[in-house]
C-alpha positions as CSV (number, residue, x, y, z in Angstrom):
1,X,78.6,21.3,-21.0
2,X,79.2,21.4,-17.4
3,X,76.1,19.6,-14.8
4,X,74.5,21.4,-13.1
5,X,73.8,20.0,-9.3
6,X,70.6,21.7,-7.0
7,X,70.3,21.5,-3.4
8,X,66.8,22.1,-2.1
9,X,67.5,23.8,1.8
10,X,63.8,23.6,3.7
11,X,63.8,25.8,6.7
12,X,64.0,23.8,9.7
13,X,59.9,25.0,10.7
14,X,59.0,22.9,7.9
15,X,60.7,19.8,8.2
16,X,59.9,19.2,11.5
17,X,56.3,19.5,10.4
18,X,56.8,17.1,7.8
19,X,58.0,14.6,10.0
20,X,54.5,15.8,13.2
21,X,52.1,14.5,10.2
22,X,54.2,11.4,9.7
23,X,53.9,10.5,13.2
24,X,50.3,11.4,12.9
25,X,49.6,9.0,10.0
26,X,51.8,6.3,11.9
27,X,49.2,6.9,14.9
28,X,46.2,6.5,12.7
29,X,47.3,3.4,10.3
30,X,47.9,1.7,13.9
31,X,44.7,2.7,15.4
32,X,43.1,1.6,12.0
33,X,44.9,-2.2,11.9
34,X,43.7,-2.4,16.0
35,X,40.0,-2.1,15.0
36,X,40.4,-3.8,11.9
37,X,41.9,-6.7,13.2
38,X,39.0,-6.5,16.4
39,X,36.5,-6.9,13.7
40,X,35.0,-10.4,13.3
41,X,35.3,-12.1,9.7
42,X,33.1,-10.9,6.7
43,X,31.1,-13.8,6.6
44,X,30.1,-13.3,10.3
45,X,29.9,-9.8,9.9
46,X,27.2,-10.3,6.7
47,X,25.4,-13.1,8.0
48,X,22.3,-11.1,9.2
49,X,21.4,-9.8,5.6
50,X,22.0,-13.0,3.8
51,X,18.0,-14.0,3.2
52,X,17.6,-17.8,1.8
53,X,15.3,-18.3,-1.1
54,X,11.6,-18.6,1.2
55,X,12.7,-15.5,2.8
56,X,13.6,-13.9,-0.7
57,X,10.1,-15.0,-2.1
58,X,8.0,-13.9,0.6
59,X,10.3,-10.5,0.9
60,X,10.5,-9.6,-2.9
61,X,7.7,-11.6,-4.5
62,X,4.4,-10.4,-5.4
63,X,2.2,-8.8,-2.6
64,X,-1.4,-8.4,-2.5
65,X,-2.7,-5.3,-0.5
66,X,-5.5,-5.7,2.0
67,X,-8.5,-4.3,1.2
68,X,-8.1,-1.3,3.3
69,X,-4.7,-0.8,2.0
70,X,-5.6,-0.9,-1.7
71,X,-8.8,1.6,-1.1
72,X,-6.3,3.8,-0.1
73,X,-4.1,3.1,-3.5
74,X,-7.1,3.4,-5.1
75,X,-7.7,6.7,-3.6
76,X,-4.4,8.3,-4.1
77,X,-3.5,6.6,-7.2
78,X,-3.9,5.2,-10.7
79,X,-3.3,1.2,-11.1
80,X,-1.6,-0.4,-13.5
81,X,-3.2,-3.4,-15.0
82,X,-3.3,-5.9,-17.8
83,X,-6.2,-6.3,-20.2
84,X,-6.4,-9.8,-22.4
85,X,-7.9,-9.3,-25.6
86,X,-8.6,-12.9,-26.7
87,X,-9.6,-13.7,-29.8
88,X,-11.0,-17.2,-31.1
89,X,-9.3,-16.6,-35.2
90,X,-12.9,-15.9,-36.9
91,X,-12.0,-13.4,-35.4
92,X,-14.7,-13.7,-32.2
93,X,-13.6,-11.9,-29.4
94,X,-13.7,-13.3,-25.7
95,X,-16.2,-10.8,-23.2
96,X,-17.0,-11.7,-19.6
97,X,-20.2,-10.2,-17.9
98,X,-18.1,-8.4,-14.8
99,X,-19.8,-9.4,-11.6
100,X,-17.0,-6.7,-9.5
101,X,-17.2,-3.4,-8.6
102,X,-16.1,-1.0,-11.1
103,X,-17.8,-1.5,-14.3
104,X,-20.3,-4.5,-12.6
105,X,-22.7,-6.1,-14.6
106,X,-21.2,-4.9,-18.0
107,X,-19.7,-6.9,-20.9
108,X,-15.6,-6.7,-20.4
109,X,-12.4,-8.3,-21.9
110,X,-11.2,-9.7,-19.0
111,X,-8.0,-8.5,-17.4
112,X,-6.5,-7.7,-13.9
113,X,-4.3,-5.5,-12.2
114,X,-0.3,-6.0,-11.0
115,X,0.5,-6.5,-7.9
116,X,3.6,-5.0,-5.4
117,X,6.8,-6.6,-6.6
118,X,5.1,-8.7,-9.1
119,X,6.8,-9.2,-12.9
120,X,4.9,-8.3,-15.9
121,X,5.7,-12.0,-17.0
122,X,4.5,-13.2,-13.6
123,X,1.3,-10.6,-13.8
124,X,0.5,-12.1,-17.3
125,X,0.1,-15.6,-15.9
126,X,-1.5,-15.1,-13.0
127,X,-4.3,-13.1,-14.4
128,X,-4.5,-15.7,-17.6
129,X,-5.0,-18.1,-15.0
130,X,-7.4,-16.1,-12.7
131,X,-9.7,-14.8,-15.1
132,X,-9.5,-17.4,-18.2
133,X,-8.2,-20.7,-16.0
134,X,-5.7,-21.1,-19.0
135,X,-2.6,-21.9,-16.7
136,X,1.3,-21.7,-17.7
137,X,0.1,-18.6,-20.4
138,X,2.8,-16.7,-21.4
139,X,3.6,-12.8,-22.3
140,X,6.1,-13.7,-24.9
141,X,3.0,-15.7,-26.7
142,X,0.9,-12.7,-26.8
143,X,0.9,-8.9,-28.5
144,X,1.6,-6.2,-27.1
145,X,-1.5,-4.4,-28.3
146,X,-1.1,-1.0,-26.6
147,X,-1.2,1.3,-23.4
148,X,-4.5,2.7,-22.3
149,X,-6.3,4.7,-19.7
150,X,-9.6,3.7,-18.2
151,X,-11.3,6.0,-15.5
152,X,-14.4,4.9,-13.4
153,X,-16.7,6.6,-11.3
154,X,-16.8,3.9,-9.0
155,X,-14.5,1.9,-7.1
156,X,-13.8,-2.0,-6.2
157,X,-15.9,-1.2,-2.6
158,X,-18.9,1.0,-3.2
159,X,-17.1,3.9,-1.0
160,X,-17.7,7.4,-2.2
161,X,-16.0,10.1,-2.8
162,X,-14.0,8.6,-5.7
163,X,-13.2,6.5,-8.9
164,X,-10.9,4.4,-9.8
165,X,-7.9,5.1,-12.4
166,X,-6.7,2.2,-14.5
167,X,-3.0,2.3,-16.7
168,X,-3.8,-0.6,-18.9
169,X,-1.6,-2.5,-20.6
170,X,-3.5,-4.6,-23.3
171,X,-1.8,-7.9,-25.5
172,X,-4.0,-9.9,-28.0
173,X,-3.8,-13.2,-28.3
174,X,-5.5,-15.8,-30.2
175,X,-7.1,-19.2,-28.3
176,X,-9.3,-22.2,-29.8
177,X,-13.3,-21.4,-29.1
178,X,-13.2,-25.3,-28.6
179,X,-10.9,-24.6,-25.2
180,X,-13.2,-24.3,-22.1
181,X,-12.3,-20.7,-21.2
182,X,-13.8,-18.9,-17.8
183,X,-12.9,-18.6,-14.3
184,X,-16.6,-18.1,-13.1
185,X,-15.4,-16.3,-9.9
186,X,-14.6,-13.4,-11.6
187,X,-17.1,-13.1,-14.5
188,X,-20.7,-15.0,-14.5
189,X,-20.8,-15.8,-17.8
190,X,-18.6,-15.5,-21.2
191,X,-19.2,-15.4,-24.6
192,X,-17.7,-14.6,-28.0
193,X,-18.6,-11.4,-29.9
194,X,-18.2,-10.4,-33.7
195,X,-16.3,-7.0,-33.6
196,X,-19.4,-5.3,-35.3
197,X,-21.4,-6.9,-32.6
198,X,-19.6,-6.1,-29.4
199,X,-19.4,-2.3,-30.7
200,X,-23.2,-2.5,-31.3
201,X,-24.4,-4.0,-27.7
202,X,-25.4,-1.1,-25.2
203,X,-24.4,-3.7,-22.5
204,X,-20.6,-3.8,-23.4
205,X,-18.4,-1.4,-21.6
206,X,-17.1,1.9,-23.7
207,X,-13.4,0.9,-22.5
208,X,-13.9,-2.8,-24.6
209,X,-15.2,-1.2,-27.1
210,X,-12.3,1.3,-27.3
211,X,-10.0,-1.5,-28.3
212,X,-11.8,-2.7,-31.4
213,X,-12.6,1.1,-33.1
């Protein structure tokens, strides 16, 4: 079988425009290397948004709104919190009479909200240690006992006009009566409660109560 040879003629229009773009892209590659090589190195050029660890903390960690902030959050929108049912194994459960704005003066499991930025892990220790002064408490120790929604007519500051709108994320968890439990800042008084006898008192709030029906 004889081969068979091609020739591929291009009219002369086109090769000469062949060759204008390559002197094009020679232009650009050497107007790219010129700045490139203007720039300073990366680790100068990155410097300004390398933030060491304090900076890190106070940028990403946990943030707590001032007040006037967080009426407006409260305004505009629902919170998401973490209720701690605690139980002493007779099985007792641990109330706190609320001295705060909503629910005041009512009979509460005691729980807090989450702040900006702040872990659930994080969340979960903080408010063990705020509202029962059990410190180094963690998540992974409780149970996840459910998601719930609590609505108030009131609000943490008396202003009118609107309630407040809880997510809450309740865990159970079981703690010696013998421990001294309480964080007297936040509640005035605790005390343990029989199931049968929480859901009986008129003075415990229908949200507690909603955990134990």
């Amino acid at each position: 079988m004889q081969a068979q040879s091609f020739t591929h003629d291009e009219p002369a229009s086109v090769c000469d425009r062949i060759d204008e773009y390559n002197g094009l892209f020679s232009v650009a590659l050497g107007v790219f290397r010129q700045c490139r090589d203007s720039l300073p190195p990366a680790s100068a050029r990155y410097t300004r948004f390398t933030l060491n660890p304090a900076t890190k903390r106070a940028t990403y960690g946990a943030k707590m709104l001032s007040e006037a902030d967080f009426l407006t959050v409260v305004r505009l929108r629902p919170l998401v919190s973490i209720d701690l049912i605690v139980t002493d194994g007779n099985p007792r459960i641990l109330v706190g009479h609320r001295r705060n704005r909503p629910a005041q003066g009512t009979w509460f499991v005691p729980g807090g909200r989450i702040a900006k930025n702040e872990s659930l892990d994080a969340a979960f220790r903080r408010i063990a240690s705020n509202e029962l002064g059990v410190a180094s408490m963690e998540r992974s120790a409780a149970r996840f006992f459910g998601v719930y929604e609590h609505l108030y007519d009131d609000n943490f500051a008396g202003a009118e006009g609107f309630g407040t709108h809880y997510v809450v994320l309740a865990y159970a968890m079981t703690l010696s009566g013998t421990v001294p439990i309480g964080r007297f800042d936040q509640h005035s008084e605790y005390q343990w409660l029989l199931p049968d006898e929480l859901l009986a008192r008129d003075d415990v709030h229908e949200n507690t109560k909603a955990y134990f029906r």
